[in-house]
MARNUDO-754543 format. One record per atom (N, C-alpha, C): residue number from 0; chain; x, y negated, z; atom name. Coordinates in Angstrom, 2 decimals. Last residue first. Example, Ala and Ser with C-alpha at 12.3 -4.5 7.8 and 13.67 -1.06 7.14 Angstrom:
residues 2
{i:1, ch:A, x:12.85, y:2.25, z:7.08, at:N} $
{i:1, ch:A, x:13.67, y:1.06, z:7.14, at:CA} $
{i:1, ch:A, x:12.90, y:-0.03, z:7.87, at:C} $
{i:0, ch:A, x:13.19, y:5.69, z:7.80, at:N} $
{i:0, ch:A, x:12.30, y:4.50, z:7.80, at:CA} $
{i:0, ch:A, x:13.20, y:3.30, z:7.80, at:C} $
***
This chain:
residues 81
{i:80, ch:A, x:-9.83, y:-7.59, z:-21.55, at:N} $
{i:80, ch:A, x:-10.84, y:-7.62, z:-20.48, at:CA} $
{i:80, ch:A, x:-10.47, y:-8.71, z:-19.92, at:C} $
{i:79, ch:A, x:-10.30, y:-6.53, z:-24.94, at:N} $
{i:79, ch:A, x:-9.88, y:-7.84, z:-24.04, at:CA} $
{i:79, ch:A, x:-10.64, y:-7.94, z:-23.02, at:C} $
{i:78, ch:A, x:-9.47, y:-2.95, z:-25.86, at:N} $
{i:78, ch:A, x:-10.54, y:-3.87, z:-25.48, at:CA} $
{i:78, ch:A, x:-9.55, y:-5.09, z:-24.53, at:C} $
{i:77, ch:A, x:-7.75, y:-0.94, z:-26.57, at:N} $
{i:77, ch:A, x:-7.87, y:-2.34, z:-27.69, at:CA} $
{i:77, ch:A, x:-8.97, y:-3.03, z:-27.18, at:C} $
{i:76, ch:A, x:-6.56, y:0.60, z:-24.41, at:N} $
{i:76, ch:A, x:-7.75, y:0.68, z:-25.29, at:CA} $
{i:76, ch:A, x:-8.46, y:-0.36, z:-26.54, at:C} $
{i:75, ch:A, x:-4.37, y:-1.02, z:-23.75, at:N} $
{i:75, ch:A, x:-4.37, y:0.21, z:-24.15, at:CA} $
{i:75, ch:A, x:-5.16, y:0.67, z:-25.25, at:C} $
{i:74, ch:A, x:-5.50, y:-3.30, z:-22.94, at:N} $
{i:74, ch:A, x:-4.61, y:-3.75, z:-23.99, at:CA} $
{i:74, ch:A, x:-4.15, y:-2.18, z:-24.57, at:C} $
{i:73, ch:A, x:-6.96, y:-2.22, z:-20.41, at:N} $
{i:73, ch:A, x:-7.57, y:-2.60, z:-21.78, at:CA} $
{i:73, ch:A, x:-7.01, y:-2.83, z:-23.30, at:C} $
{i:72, ch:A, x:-4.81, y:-1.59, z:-18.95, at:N} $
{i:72, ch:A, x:-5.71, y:-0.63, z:-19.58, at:CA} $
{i:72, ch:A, x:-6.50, y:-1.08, z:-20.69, at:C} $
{i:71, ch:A, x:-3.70, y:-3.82, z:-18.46, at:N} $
{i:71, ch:A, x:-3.11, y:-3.26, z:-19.48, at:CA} $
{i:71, ch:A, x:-3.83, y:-2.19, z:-19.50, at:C} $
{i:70, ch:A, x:-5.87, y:-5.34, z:-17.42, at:N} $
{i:70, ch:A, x:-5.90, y:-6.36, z:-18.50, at:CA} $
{i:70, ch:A, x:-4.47, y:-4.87, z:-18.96, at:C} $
{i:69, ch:A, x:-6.04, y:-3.67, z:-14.87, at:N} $
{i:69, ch:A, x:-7.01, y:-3.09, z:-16.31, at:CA} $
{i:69, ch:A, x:-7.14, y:-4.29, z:-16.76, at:C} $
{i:68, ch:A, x:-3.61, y:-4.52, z:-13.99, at:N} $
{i:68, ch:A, x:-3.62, y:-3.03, z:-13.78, at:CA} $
{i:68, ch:A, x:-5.31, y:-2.77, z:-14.88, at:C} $
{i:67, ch:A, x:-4.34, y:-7.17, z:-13.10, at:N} $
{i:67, ch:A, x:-3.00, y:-6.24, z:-14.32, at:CA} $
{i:67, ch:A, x:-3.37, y:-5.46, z:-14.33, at:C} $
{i:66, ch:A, x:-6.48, y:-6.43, z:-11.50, at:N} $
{i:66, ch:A, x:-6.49, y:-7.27, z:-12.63, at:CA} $
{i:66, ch:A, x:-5.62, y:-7.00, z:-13.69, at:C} $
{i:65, ch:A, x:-5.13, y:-4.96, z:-9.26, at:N} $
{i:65, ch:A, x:-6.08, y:-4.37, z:-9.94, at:CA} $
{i:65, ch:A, x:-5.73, y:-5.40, z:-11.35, at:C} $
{i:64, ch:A, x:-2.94, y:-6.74, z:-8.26, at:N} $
{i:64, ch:A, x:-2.67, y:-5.78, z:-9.06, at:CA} $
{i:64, ch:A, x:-3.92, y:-5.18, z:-10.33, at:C} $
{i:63, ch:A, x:-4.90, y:-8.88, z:-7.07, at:N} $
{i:63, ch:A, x:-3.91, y:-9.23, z:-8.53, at:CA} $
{i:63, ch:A, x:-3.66, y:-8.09, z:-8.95, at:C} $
{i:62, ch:A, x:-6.15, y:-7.40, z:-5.46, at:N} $
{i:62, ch:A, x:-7.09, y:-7.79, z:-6.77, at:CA} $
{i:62, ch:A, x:-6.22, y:-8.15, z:-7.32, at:C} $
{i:61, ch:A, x:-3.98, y:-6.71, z:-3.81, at:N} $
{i:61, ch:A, x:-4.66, y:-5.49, z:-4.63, at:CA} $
{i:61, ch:A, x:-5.52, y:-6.37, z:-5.18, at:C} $
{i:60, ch:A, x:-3.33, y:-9.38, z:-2.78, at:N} $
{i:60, ch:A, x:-2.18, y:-8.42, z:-4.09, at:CA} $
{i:60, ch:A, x:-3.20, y:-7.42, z:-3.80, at:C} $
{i:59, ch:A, x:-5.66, y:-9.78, z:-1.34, at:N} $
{i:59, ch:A, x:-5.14, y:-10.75, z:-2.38, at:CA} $
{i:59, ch:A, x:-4.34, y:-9.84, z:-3.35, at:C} $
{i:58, ch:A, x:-5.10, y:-7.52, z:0.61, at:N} $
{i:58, ch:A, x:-6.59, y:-7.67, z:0.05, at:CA} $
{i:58, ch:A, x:-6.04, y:-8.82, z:-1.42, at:C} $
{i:57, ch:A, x:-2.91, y:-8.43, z:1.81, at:N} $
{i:57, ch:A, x:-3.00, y:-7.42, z:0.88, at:CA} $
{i:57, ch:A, x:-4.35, y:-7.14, z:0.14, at:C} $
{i:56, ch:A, x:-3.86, y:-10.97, z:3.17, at:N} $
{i:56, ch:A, x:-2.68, y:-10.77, z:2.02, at:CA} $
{i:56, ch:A, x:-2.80, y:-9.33, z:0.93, at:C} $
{i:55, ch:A, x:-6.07, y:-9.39, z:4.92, at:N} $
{i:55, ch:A, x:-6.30, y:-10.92, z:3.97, at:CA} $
{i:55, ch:A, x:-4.93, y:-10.76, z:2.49, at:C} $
{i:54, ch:A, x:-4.36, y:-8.29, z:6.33, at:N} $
{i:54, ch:A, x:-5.41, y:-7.51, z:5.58, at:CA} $
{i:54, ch:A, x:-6.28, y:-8.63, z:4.03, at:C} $
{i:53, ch:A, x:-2.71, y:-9.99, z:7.66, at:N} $
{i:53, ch:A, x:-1.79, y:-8.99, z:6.60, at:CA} $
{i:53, ch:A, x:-2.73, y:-8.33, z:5.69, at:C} $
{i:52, ch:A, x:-4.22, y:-11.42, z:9.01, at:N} $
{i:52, ch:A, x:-3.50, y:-11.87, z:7.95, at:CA} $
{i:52, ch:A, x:-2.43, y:-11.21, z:7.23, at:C} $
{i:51, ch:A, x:-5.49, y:-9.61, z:10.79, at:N} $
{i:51, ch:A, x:-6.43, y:-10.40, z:9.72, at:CA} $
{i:51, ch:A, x:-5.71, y:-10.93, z:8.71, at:C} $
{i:50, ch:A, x:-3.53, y:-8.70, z:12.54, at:N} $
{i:50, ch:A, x:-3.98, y:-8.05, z:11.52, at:CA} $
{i:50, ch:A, x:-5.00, y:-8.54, z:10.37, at:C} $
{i:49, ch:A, x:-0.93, y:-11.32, z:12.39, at:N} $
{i:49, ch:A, x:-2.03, y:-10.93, z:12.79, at:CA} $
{i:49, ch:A, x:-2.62, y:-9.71, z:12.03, at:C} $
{i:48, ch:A, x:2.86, y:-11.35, z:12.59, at:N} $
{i:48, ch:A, x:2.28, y:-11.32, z:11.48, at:CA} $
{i:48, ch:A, x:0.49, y:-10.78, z:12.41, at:C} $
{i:47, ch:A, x:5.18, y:-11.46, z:14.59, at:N} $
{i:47, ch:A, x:5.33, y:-12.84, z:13.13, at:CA} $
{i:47, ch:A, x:3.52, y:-12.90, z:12.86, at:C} $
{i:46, ch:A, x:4.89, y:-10.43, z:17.60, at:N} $
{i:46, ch:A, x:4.83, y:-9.97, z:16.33, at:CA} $
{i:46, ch:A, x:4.07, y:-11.36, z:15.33, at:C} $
{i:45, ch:A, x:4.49, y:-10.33, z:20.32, at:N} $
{i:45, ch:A, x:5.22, y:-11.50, z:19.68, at:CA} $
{i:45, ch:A, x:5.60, y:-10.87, z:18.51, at:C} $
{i:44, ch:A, x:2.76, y:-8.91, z:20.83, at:N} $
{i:44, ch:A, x:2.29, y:-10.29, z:20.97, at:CA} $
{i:44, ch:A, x:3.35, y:-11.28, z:20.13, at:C} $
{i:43, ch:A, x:2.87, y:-5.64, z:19.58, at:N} $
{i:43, ch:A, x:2.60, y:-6.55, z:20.65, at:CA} $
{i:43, ch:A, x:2.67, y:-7.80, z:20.38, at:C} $
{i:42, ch:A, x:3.14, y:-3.44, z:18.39, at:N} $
{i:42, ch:A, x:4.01, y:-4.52, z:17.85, at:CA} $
{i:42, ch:A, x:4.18, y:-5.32, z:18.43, at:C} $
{i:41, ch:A, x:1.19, y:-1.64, z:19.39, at:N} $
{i:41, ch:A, x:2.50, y:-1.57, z:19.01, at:CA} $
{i:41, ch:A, x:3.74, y:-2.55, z:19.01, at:C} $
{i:40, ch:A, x:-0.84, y:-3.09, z:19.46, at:N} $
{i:40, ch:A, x:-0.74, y:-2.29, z:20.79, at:CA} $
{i:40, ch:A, x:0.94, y:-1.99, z:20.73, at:C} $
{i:39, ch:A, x:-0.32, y:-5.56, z:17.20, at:N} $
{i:39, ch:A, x:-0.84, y:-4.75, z:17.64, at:CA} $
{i:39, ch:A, x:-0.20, y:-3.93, z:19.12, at:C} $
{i:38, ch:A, x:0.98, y:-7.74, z:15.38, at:N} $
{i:38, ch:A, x:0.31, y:-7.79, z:16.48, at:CA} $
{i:38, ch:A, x:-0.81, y:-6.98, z:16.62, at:C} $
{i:37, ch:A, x:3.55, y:-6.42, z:12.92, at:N} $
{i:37, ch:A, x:1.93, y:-6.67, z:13.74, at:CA} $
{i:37, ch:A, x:1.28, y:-7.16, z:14.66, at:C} $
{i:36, ch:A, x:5.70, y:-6.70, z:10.79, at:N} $
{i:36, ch:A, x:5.57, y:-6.66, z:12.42, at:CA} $
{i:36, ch:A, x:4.51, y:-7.18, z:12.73, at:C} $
{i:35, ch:A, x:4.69, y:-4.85, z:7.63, at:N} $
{i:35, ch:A, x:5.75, y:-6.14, z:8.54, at:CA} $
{i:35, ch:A, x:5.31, y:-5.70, z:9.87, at:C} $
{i:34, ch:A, x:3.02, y:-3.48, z:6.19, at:N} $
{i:34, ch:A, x:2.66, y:-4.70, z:5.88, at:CA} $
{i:34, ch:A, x:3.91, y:-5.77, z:6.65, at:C} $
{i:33, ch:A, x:4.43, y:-0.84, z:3.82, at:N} $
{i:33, ch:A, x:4.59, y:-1.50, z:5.28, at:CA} $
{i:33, ch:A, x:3.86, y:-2.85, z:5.56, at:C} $
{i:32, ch:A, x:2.45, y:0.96, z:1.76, at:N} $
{i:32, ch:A, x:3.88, y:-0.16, z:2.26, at:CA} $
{i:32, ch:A, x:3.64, y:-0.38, z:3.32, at:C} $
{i:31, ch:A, x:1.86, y:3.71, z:-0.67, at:N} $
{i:31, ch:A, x:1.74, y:3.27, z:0.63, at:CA} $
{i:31, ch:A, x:3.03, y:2.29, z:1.09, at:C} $
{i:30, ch:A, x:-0.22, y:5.20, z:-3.10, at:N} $
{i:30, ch:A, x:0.85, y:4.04, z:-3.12, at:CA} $
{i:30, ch:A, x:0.73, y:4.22, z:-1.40, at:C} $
{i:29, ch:A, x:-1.43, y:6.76, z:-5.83, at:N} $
{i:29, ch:A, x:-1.25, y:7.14, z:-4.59, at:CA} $
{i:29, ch:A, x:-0.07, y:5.97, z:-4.44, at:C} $
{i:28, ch:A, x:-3.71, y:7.06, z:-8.57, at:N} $
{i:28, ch:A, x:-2.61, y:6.53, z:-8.17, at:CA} $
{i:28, ch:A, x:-2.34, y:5.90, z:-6.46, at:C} $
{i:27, ch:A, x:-5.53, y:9.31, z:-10.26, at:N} $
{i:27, ch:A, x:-5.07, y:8.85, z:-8.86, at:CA} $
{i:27, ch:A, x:-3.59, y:8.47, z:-8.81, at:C} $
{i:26, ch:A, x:-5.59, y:11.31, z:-11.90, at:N} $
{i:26, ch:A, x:-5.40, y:10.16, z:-12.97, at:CA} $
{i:26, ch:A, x:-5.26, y:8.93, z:-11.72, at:C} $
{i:25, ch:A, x:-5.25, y:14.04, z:-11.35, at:N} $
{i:25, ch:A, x:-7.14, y:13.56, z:-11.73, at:CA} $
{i:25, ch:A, x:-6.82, y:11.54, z:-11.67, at:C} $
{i:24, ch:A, x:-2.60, y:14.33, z:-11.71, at:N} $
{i:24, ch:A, x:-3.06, y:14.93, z:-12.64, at:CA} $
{i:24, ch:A, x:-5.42, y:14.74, z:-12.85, at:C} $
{i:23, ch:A, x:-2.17, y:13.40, z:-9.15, at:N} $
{i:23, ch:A, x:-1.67, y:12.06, z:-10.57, at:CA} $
{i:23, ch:A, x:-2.35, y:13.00, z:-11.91, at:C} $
{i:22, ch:A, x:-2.27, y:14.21, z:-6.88, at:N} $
{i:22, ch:A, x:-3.75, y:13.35, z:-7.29, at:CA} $
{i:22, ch:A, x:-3.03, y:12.95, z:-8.96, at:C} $
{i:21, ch:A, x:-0.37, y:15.79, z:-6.14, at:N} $
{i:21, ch:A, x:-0.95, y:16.49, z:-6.02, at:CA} $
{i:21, ch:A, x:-2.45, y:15.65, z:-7.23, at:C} $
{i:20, ch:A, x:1.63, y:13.26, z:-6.09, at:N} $
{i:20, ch:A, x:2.07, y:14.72, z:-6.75, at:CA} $
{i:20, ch:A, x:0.73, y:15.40, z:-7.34, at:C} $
{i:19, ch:A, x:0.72, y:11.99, z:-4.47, at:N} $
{i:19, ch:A, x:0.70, y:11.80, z:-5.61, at:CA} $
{i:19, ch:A, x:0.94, y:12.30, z:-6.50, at:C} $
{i:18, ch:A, x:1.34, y:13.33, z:-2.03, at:N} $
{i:18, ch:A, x:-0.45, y:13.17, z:-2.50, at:CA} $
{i:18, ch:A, x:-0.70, y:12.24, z:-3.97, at:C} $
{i:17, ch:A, x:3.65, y:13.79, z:-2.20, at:N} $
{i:17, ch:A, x:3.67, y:14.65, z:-1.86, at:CA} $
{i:17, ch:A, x:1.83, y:14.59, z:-2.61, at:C} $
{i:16, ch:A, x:4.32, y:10.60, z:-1.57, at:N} $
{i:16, ch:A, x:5.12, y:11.41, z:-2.24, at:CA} $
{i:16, ch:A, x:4.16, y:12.98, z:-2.48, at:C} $
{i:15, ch:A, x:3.15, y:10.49, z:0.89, at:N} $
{i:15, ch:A, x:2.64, y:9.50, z:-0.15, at:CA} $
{i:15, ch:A, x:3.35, y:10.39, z:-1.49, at:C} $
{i:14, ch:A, x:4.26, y:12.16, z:2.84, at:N} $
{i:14, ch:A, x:2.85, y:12.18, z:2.68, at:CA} $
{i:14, ch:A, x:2.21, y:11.80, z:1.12, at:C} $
{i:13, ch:A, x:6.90, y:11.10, z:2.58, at:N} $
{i:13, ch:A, x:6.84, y:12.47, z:2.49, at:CA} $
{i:13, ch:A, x:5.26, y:12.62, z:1.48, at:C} $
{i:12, ch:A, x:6.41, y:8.45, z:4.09, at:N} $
{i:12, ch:A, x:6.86, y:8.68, z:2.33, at:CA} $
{i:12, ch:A, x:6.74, y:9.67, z:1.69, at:C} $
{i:11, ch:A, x:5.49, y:9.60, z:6.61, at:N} $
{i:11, ch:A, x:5.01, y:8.72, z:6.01, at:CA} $
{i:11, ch:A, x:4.95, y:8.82, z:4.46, at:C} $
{i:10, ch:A, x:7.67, y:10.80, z:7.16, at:N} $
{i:10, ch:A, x:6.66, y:11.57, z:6.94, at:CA} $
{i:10, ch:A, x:5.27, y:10.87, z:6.38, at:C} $
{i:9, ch:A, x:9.53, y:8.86, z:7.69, at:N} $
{i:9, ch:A, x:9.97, y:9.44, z:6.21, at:CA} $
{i:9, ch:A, x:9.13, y:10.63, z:6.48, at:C} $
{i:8, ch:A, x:8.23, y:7.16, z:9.56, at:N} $
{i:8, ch:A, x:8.23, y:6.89, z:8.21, at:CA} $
{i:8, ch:A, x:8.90, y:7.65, z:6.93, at:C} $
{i:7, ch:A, x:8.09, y:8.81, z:11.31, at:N} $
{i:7, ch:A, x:6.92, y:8.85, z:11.27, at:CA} $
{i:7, ch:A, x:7.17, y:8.09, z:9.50, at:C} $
{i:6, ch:A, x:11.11, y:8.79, z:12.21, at:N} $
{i:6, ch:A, x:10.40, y:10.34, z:11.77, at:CA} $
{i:6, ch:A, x:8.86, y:9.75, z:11.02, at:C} $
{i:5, ch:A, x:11.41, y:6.10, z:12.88, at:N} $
{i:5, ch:A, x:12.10, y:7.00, z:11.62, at:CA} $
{i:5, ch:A, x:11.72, y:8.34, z:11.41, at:C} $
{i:4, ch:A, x:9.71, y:5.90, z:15.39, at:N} $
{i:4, ch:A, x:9.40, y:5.11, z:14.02, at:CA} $
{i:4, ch:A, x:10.07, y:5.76, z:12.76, at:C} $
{i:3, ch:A, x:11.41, y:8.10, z:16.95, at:N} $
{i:3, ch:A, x:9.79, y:8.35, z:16.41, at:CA} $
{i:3, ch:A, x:9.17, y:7.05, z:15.05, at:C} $
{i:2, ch:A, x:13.61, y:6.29, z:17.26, at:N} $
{i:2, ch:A, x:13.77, y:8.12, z:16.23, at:CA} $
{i:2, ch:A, x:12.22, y:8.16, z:16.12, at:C} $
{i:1, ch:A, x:13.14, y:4.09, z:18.81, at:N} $
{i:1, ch:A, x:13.58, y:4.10, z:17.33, at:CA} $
{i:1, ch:A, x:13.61, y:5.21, z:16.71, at:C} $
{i:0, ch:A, x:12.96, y:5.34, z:21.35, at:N} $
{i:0, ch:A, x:11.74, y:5.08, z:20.59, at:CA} $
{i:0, ch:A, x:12.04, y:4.90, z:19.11, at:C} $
***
């Protein structure tokens, strides 16, 4: 089973690699991470991490990123956002 997690993730990176290539010229910024060990169908029960609390976490770091991410667009554009 360990060769289908390592195929799926360097088609995974492939994917992300490959759709940022394609999106960076309409100004799309293409990202993809792992959140950790799930409790899912997959990961099953004795996985560290819930899906509410990896969606919760990353929901948190994408408004911090966003926030950086246009306090330096603004510092671009000489506007204080």
């Amino acid at each position: 089973m360990l060769y289908f997690v390592i195929f799926f993730q360097a088609a995974m990176n492939m994917m992300t690699k490959v759709l940022s290539l394609d999106l960076k010229s309409a100004g799309i910024l293409v990202a993809s991470f792992c959140p950790g060990w799930v409790q899912t169908d997959m990961g099953g029960p004795q996985a560290m991490l819930t899906p509410e609390k990896v969606t919760h976490r990353n929901y948190k770091a994408d408004k911090k990123k966003d926030k950086m991410l246009a306090m330096k667009l603004g510092a671009k554009m000489g506007n204080n956002l």
